[in-house]
N, C-alpha and C positions, 0 to 999 in steps of 0.2 A: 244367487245374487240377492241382496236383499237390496229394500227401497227407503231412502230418509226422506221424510214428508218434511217440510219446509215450506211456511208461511214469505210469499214476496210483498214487497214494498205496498204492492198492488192490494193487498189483501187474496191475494190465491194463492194456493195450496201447490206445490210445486214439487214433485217427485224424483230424487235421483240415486242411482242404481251405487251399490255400496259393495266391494268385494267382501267375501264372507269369511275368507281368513280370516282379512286384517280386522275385520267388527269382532272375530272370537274372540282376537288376542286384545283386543283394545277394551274388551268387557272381563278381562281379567285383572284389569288394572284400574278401572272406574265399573263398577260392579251394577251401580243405580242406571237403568237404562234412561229414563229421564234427563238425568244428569249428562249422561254420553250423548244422547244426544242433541243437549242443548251445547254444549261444549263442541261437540263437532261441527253444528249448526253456525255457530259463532264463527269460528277458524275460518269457516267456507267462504262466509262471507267476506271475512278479512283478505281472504286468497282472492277472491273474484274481483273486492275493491284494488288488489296491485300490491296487495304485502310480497314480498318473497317467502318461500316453503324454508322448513327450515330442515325440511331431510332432503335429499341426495336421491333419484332414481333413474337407473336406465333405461324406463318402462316409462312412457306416456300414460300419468294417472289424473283423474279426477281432480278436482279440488276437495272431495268428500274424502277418497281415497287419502289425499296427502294428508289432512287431516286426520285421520285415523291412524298412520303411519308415526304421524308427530306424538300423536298418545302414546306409543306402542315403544317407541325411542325415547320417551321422557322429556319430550323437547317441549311440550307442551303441560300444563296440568290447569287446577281449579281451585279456587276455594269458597266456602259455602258463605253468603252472608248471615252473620250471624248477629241481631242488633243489639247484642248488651258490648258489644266489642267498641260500641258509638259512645 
C-alpha cells in the first residue's frame, strides 16, 4: 500500500493509504508522478466536498482509491496550463 501526502485546508500534511494496483495502472496512463498526483489530489477533494464517483464499485473504496479508478477508466484526465494558449 502506498501513501498520498496531502496538504489540508489547515495547513497539515495529511496521509492516505492508496491501493497499489490501481496507482500501477493509473501511472501508466499519467506517467509524470507529480502530475498523478496532483490530479488525484484534486478528484479527492472534490469526492470528499459531495461530488458523486464516476466509476461503479462493489468494494467500499477510498476517495483516493475512486480517484485513481477514474484515471484508470478514462473518466477522468488533465491538461497542462500552458500560458501562450492566453
Amino acid at each position: 500500500m502506498n501513501l498520498l501526502m496531502v496538504e489540508t485546508q489547515t495547513g497539515r500534511e495529511q496521509q492516505f493509504p492508496m491501493r497499489d494496483d490501481y496507482l500501477k495502472e493509473a501511472q501508466k496512463i499519467i506517467s509524470d508522478p507529480n502530475i498523478l498526483i496532483n490530479v488525484v489530489s484534486r478528484r479527492t477533494k472534490q469526492l470528499k466536498f459531495g461530488n458523486k464517483p464516476l466509476v461503479e464499485s462493489l468494494e467500499r473504496l477510498n476517495p483516493e482509491d475512486i480517484a485513481l479508478r477514474e484515471i484508470i477508466e478514462g473518466k477522468i484526465s488533465y491538461d497542462l496550463y500552458n500560458p501562450k494558449d492566453n
